[in-house]
TORLO-190463 format. One record per residue: residue number from 1; residue in three letters; x, z, y of N, C-alpha, C, O in turn. Coordinates in Angstrom, 2 decimals. Layout:
<pts>
 pos code    n_c1    n_c3    n_c2   ca_c1   ca_c3   ca_c2    c_c1    c_c3    c_c2    o_c1    o_c3    o_c2
 NUM  Ala       X       Z       Y       X       Z       Y       X       Z       Y       X       Z       Y
...
</pts>
This chain:
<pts>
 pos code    n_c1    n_c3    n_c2   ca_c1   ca_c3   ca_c2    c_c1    c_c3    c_c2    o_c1    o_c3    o_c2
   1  Unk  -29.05    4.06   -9.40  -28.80    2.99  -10.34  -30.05    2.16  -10.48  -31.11    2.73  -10.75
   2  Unk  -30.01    0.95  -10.33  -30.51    0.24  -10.57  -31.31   -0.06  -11.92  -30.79    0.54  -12.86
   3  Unk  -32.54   -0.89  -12.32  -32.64   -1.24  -13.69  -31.68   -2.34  -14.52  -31.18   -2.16  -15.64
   4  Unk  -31.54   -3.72  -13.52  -30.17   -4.13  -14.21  -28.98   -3.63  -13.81  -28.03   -4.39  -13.99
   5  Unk  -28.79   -2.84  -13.46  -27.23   -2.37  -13.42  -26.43   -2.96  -14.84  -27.03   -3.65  -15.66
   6  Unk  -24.90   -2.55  -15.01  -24.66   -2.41  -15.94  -24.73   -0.85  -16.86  -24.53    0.19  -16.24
   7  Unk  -24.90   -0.82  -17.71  -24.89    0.48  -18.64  -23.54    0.29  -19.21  -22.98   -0.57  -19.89
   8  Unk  -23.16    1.77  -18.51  -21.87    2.10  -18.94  -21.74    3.12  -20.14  -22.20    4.26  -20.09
   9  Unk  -21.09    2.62  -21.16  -20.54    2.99  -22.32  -20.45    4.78  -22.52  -19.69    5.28  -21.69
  10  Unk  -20.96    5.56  -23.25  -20.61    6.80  -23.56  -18.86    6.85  -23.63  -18.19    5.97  -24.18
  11  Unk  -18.22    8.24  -22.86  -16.88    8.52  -23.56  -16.45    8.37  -25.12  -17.20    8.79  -26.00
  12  Unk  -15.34    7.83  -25.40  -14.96    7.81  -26.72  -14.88    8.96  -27.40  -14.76   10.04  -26.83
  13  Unk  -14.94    8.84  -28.56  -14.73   10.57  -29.11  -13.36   10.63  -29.65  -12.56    9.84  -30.15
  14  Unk  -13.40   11.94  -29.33  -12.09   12.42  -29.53  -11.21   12.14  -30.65  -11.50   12.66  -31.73
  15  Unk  -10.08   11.34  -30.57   -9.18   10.82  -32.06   -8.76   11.74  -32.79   -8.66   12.88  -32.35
  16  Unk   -8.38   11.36  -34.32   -7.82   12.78  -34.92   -8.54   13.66  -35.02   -7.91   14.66  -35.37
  17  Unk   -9.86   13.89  -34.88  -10.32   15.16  -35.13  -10.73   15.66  -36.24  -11.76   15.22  -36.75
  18  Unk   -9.91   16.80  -36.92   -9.74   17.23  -38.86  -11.70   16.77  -38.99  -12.60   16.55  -38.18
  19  Unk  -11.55   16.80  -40.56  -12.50   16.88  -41.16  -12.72   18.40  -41.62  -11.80   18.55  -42.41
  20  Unk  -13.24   19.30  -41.57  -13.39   20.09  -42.62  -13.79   20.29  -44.42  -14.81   20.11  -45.07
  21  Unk  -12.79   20.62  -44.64  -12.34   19.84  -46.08  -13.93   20.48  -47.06  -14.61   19.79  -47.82
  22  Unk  -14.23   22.27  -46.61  -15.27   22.61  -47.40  -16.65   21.83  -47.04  -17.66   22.16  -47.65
  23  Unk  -16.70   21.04  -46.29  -18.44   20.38  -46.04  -18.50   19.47  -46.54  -19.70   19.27  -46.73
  24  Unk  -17.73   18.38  -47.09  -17.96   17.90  -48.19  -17.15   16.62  -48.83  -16.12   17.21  -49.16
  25  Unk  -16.99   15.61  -49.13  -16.02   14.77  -49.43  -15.32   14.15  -48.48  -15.98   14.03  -47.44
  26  Unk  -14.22   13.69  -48.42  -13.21   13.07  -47.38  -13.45   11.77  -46.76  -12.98   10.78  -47.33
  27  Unk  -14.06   11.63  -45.78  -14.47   10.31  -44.98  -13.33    9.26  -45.62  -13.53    8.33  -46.40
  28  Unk  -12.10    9.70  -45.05  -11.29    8.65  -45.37  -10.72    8.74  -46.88   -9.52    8.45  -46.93
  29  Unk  -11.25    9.04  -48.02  -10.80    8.67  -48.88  -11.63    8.13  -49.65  -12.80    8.37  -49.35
  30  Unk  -11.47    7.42  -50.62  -12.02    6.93  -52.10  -11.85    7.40  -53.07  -10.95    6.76  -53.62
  31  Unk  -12.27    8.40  -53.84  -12.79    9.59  -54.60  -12.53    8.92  -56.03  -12.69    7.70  -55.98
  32  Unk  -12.25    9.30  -57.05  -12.02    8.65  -58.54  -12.70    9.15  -59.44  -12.51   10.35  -59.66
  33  Unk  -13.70    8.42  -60.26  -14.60    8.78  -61.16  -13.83   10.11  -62.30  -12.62   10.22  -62.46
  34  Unk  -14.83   10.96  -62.93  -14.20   11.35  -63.96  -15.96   11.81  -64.54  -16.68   12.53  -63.85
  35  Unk  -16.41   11.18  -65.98  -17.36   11.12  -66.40  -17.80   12.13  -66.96  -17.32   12.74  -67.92
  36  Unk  -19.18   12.45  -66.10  -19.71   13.90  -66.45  -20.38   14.16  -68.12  -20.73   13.15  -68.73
  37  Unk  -20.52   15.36  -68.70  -21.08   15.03  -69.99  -22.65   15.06  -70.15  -23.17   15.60  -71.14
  38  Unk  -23.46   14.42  -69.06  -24.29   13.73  -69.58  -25.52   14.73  -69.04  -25.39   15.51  -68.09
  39  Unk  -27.09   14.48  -70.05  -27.84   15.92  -70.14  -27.42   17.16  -69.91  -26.63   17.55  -70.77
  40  Unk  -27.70   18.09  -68.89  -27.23   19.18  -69.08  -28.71   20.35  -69.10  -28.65   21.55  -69.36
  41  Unk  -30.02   19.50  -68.74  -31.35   20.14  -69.09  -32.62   18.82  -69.39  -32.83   17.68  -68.98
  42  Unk  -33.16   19.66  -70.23  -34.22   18.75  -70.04  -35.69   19.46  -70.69  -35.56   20.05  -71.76
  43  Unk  -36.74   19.42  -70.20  -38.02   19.78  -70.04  -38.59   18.50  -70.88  -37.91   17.56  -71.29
  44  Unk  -40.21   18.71  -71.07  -40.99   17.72  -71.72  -41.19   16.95  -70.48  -41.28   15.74  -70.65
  45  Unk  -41.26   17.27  -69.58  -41.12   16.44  -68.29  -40.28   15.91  -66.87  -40.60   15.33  -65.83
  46  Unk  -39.10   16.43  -67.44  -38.03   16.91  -66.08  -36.62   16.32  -67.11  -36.96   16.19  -68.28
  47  Unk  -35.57   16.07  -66.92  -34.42   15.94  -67.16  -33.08   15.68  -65.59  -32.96   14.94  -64.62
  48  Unk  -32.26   16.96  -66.32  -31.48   16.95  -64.90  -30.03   16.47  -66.01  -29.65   16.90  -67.09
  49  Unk  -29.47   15.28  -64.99  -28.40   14.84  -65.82  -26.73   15.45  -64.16  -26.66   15.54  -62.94
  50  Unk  -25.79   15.68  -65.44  -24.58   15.28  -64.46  -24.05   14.08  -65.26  -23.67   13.82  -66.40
  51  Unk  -24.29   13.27  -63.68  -24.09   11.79  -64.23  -23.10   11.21  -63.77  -22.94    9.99  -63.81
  52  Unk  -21.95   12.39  -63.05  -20.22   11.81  -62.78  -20.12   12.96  -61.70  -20.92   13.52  -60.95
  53  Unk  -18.65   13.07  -61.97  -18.01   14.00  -60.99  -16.96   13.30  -60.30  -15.91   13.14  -60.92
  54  Unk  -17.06   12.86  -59.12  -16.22   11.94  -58.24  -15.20   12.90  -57.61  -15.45   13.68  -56.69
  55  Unk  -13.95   12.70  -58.27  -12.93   13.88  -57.63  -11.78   12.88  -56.35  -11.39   11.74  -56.07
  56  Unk  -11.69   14.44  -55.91  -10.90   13.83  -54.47   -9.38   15.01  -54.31   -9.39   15.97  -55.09
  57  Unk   -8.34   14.91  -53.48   -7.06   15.86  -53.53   -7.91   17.00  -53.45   -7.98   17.68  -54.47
  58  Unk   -8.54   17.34  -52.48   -9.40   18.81  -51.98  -10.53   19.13  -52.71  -11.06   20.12  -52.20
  59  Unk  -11.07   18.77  -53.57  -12.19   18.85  -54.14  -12.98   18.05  -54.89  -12.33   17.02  -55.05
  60  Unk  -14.34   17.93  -55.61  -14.94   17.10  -56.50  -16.59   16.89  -56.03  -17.11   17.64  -55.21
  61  Unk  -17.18   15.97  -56.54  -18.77   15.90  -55.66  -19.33   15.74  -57.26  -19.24   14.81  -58.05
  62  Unk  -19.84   16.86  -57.35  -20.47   16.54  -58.67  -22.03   15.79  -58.42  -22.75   16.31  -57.57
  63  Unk  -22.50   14.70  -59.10  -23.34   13.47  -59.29  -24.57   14.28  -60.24  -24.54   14.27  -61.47
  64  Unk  -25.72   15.03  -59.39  -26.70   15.51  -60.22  -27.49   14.98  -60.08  -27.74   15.15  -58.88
  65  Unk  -28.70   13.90  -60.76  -29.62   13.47  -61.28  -30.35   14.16  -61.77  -30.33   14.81  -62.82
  66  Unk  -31.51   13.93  -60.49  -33.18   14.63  -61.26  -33.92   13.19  -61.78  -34.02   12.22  -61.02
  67  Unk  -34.40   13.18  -63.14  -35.62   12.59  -63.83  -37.07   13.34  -63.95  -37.08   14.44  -64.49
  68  Unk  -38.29   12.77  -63.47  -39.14   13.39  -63.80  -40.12   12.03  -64.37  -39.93   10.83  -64.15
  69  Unk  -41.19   12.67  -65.13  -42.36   11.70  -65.88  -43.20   12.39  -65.58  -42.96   13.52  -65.16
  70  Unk  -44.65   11.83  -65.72  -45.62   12.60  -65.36  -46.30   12.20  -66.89  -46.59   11.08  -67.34
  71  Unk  -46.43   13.35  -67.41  -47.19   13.65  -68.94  -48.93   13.59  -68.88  -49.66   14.21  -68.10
  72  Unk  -49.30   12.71  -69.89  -50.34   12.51  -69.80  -51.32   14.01  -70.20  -51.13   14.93  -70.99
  73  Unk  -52.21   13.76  -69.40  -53.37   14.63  -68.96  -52.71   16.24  -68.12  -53.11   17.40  -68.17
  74  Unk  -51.57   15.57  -67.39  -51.42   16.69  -66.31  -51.74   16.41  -65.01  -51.36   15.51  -64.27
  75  Unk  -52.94   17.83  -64.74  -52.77   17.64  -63.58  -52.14   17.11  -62.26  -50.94   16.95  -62.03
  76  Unk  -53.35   16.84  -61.33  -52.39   16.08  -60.16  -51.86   17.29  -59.03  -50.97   16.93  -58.25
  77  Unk  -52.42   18.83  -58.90  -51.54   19.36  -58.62  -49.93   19.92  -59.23  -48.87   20.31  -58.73
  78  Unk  -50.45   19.73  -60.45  -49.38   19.89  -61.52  -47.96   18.98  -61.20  -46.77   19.30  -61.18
  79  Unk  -48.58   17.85  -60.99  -47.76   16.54  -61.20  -47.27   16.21  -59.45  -46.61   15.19  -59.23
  80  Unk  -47.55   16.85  -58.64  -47.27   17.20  -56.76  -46.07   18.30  -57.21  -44.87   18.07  -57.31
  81  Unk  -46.70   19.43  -57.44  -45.75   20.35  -57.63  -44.49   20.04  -58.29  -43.44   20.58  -57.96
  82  Unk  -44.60   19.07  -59.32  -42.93   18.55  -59.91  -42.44   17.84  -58.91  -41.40   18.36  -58.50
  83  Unk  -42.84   16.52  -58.13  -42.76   15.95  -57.20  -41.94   16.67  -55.82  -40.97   16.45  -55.09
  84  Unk  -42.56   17.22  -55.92  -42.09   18.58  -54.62  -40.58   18.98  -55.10  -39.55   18.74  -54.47
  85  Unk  -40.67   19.57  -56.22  -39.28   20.31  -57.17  -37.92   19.24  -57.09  -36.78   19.55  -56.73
  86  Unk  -38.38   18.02  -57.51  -37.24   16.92  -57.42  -37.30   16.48  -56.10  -36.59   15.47  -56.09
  87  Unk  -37.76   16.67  -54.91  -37.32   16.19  -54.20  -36.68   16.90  -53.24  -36.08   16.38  -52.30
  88  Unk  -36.84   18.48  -53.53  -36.42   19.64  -52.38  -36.99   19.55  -51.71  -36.36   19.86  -50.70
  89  Unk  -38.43   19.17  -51.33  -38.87   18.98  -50.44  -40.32   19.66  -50.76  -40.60   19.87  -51.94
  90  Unk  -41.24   20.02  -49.76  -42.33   20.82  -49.72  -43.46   19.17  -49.08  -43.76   18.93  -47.91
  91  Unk  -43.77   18.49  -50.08  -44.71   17.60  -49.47  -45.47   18.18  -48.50  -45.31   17.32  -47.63
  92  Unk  -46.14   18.95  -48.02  -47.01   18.71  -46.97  -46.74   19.80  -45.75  -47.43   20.62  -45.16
  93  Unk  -44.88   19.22  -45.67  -44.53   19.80  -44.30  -43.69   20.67  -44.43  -43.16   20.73  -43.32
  94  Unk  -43.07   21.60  -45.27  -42.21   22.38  -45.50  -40.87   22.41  -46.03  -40.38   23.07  -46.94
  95  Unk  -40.39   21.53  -45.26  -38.42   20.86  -45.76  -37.96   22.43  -46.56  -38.24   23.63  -46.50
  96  Unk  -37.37   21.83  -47.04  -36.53   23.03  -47.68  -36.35   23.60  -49.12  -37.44   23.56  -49.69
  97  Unk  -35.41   24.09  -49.87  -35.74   24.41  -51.10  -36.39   24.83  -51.64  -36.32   26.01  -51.28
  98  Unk  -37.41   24.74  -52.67  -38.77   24.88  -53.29  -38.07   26.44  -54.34  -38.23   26.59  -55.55
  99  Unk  -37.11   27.65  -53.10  -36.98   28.81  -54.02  -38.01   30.18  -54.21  -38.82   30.57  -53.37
 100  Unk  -37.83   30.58  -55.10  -36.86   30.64  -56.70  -37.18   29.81  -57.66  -36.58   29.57  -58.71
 101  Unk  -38.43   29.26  -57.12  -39.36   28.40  -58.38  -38.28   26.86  -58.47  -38.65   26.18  -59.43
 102  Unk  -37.39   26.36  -57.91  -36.53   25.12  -58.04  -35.43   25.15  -58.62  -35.21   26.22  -59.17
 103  Unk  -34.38   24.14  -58.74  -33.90   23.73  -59.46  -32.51   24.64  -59.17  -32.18   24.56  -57.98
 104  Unk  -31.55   25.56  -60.06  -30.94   26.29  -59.46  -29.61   25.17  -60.43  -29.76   24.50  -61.45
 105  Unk  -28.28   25.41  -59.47  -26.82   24.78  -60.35  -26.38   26.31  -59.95  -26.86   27.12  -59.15
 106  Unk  -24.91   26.39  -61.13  -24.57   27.37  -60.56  -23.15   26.79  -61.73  -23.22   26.39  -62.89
 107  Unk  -21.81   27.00  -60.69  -20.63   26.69  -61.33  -19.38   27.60  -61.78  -18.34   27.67  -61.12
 108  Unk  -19.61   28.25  -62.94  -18.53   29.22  -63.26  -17.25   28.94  -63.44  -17.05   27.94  -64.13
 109  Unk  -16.23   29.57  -62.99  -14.75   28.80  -63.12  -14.34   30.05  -63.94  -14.96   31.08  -63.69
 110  Unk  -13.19   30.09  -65.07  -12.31   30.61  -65.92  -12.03   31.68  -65.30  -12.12   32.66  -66.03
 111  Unk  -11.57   32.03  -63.67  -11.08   33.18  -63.40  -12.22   34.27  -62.75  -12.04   35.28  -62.07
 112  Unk  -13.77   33.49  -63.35  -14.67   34.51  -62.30  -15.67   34.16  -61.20  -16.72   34.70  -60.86
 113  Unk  -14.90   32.88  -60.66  -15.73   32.53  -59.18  -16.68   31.96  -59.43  -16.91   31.74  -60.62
 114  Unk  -17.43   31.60  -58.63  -18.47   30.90  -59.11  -19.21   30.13  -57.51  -19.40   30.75  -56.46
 115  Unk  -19.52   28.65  -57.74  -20.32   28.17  -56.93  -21.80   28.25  -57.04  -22.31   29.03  -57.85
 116  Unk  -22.52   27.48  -56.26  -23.98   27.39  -56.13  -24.30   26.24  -55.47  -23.64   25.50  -54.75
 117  Unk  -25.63   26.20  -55.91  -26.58   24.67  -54.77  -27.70   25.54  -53.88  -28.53   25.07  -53.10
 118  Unk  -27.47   26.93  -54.21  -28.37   27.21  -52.92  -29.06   27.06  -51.70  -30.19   27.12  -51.20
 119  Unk  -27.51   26.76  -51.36  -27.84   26.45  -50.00  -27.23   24.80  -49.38  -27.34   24.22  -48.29
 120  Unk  -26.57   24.47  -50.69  -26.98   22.81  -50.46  -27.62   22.10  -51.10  -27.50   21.92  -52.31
 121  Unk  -28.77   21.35  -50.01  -29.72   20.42  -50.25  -29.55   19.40  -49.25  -29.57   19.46  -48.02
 122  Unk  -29.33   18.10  -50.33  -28.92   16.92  -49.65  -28.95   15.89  -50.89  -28.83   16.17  -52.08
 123  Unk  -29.13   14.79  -50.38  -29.30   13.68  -51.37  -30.55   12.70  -51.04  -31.00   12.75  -49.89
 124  Unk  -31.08   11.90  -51.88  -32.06   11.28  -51.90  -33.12   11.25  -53.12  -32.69   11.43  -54.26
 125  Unk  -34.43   11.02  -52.94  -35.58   10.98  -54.33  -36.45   10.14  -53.37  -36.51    9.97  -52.15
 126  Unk  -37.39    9.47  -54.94  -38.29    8.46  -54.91  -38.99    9.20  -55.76  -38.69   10.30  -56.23
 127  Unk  -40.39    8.25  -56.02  -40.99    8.49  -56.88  -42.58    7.97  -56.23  -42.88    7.80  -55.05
 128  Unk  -43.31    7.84  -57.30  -44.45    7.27  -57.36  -45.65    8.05  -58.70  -45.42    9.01  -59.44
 129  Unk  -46.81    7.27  -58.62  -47.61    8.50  -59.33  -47.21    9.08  -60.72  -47.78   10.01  -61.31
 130  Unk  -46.09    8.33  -61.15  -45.88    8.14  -63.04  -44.06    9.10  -63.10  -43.50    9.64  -64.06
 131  Unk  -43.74    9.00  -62.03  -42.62    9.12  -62.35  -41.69    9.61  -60.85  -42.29    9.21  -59.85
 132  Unk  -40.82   10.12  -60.62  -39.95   10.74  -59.54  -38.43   11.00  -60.58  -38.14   11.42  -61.70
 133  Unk  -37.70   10.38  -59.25  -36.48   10.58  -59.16  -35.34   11.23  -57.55  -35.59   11.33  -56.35
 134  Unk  -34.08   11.55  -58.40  -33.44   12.57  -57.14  -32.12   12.31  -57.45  -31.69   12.12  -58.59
 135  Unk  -31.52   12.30  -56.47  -30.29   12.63  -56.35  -29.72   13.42  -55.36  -29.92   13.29  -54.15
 136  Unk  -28.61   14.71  -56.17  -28.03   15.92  -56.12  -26.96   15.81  -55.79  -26.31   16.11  -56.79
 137  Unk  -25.99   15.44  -54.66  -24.57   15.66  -54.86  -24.23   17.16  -55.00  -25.25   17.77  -54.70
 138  Unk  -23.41   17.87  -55.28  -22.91   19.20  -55.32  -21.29   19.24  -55.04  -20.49   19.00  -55.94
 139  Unk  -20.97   19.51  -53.96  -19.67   19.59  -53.52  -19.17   21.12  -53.88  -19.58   22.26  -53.70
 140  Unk  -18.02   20.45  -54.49  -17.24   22.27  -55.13  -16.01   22.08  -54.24  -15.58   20.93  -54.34
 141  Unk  -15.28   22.88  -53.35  -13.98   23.04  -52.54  -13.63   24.27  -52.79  -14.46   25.14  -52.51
 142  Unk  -12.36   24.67  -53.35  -11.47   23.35  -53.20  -11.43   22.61  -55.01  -12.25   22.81  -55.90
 143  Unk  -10.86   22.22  -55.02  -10.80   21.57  -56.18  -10.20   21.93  -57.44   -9.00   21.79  -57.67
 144  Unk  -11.18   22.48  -58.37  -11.30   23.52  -59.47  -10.14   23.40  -60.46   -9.84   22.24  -60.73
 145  Unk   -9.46   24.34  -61.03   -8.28   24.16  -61.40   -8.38   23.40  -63.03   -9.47   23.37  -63.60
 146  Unk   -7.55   23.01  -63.46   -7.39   21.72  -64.58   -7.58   22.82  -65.68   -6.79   22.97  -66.60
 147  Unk   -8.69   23.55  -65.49   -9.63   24.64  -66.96  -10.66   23.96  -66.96  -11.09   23.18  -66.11
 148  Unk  -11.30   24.48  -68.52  -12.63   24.40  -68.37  -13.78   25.14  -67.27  -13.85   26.35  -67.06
 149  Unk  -14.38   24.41  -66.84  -15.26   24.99  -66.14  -16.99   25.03  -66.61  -17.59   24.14  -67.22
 150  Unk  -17.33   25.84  -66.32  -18.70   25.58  -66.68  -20.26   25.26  -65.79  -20.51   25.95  -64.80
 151  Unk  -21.06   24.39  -66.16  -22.35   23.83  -65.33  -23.05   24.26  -65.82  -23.21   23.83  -66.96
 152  Unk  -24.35   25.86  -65.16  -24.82   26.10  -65.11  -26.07   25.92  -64.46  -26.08   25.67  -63.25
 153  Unk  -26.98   26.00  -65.04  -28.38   24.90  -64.74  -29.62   25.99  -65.23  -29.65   26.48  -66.35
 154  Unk  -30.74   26.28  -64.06  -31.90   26.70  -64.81  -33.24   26.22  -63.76  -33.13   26.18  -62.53
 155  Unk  -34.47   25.88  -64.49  -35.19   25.57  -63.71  -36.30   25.66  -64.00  -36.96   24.69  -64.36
 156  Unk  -36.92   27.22  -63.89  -38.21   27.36  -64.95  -39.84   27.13  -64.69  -40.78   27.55  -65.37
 157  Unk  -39.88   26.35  -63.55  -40.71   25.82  -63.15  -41.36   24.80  -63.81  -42.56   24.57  -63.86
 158  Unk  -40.12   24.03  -64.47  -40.78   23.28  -64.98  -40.31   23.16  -66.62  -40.18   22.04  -67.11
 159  Unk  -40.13   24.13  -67.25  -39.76   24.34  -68.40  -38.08   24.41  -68.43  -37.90   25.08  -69.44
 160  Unk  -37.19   24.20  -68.07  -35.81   23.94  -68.19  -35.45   25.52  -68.33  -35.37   25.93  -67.17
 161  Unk  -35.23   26.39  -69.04  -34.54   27.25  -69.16  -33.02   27.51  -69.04  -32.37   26.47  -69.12
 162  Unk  -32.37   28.53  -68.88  -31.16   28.72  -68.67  -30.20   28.05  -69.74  -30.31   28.20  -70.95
 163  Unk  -29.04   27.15  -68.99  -28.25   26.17  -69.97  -26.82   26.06  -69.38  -26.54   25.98  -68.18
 164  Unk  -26.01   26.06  -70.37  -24.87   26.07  -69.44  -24.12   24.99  -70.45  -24.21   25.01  -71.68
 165  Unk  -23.15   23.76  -69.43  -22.40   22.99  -70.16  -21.09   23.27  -69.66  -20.93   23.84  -68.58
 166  Unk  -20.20   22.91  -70.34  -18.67   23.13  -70.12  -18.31   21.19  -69.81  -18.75   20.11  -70.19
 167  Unk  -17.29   21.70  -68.93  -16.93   20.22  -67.96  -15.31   20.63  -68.47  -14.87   21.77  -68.57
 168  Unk  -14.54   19.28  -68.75  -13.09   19.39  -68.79  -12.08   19.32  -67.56  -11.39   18.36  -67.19
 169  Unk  -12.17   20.58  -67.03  -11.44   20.57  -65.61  -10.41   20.11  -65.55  -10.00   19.91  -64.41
 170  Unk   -9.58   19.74  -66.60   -8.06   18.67  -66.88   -8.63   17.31  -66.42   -8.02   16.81  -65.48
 171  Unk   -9.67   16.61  -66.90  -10.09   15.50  -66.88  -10.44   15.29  -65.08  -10.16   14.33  -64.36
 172  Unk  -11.06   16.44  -64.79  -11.22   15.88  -63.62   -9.78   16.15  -62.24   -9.97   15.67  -61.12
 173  Unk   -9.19   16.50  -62.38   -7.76   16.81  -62.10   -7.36   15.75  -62.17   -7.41   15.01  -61.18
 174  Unk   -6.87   15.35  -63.29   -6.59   13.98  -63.86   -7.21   12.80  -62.83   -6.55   11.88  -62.34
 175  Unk   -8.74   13.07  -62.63   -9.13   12.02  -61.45   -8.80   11.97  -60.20   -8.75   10.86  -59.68
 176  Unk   -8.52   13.11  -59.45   -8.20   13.86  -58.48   -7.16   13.28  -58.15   -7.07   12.90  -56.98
 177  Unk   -5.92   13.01  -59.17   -4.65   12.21  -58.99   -4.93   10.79  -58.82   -3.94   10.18  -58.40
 178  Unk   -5.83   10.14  -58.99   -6.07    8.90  -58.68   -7.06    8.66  -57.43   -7.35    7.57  -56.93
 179  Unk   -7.41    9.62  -57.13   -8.36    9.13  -55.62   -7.08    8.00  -54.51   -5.87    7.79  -54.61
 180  Unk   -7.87    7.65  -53.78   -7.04    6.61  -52.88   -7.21    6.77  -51.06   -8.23    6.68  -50.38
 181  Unk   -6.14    6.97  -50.74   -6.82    6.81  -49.03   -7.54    5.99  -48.90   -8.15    5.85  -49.97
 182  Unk   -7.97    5.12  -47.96   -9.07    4.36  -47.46   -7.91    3.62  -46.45   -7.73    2.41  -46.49
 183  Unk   -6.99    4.69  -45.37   -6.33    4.08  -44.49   -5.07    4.67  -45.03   -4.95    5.05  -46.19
 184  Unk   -3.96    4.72  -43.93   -2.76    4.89  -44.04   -2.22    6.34  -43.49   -1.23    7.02  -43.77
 185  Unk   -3.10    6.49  -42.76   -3.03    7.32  -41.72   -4.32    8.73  -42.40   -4.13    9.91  -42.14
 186  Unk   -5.16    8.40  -42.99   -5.63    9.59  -43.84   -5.51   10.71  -43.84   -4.60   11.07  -44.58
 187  Unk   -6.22   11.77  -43.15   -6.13   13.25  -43.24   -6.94   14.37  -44.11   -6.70   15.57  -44.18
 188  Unk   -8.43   13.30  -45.04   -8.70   13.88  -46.06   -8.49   14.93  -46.89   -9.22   15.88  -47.18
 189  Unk   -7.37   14.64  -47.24   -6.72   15.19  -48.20   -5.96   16.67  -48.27   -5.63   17.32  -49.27
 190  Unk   -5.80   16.99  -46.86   -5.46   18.03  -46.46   -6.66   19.47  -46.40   -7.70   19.49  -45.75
 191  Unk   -6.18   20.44  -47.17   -7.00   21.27  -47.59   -6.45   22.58  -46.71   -7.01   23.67  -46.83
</pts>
């Protein structure tokens, strides 16, 4: 082959191919708000909010928000180390969750089960010398039954002690019925 040749196109990928419903929200759908209750920790320097639970037929993406401030006359390893915490990330080279010392969710349902963010880390954070921010999606599959459920939160690294809020699993059900395909043809939804 030549240098101008033409460059021929990669094979198409394969049509139809499922989504797997537990990895995380439905490509082809549009997900329907149902409004989280708000604070569920907060530190003299840290506040973790659920700031919406976007429900879908198969499941919900719960919307976790890290806030951090940097308090006057704290240290600048002090103030790295929070940095590090909200972002899941190990500034100087070490991807990965900052455990046991980080931010733990943990989701109790009425009959027993229970989720985790253990082992998902994903989202995005900023931040600069005064202040850092994050965002947490938390995907629960399949989609928690129309009980109360409860959001469990601890993070003692940086003061947040063990807290648990109750979420109205009707309400988000309720949203769940209003999500929307995207297309016509939509396989999302199938759990």
């Amino acid at each position: 082959m030549d240098f101008l040749d033409p460059i021929q196109p990669p094979p198409a990928p394969e049509p139809g191919r499922p989504r797997r419903p537990w990895v995380g929200p439905p490509g082809d759908w549009l997900g329907a708000p149902s409004v989280g209750p708000g604070i569920v920790g907060r530190s003299e320097s840290v506040v973790v909010v659920l700031q919406s639970i976007v429900a879908y037929p198969v499941g919900c993406d719960l919307q976790i928000e890290i806030r951090a401030r940097r308090v006057p006359g704290q240290a600048e390893e002090d103030w790295m180390s929070t940095v590090e915490g909200v972002s899941g990330h190990d500034l100087y080279g070490n991807d990965g969750p900052a455990l046991p010392a980080g931010l733990r969710v943990e989701v109790h349902f009425a009959d027993g089960h229970m989720a985790t963010n253990l082992f998902q880390y994903s989202g995005s954070a900023s931040g600069n010398p005064w202040d850092a921010s994050a965002e947490r999606p938390m995907w629960l599959w399949p989609l928690p039954p129309a009980k109360p459920f409860d959001v469990v939160i601890e993070w003692l690294s940086v003061g947040i002690p063990l807290t648990r809020t109750e979420v109205d699993g009707a309400r988000v059900a309720e949203a769940a019925a209003l999500a929307q395909p995207l297309w016509p043809d939509a396989t999302g939804a199938e759990s």
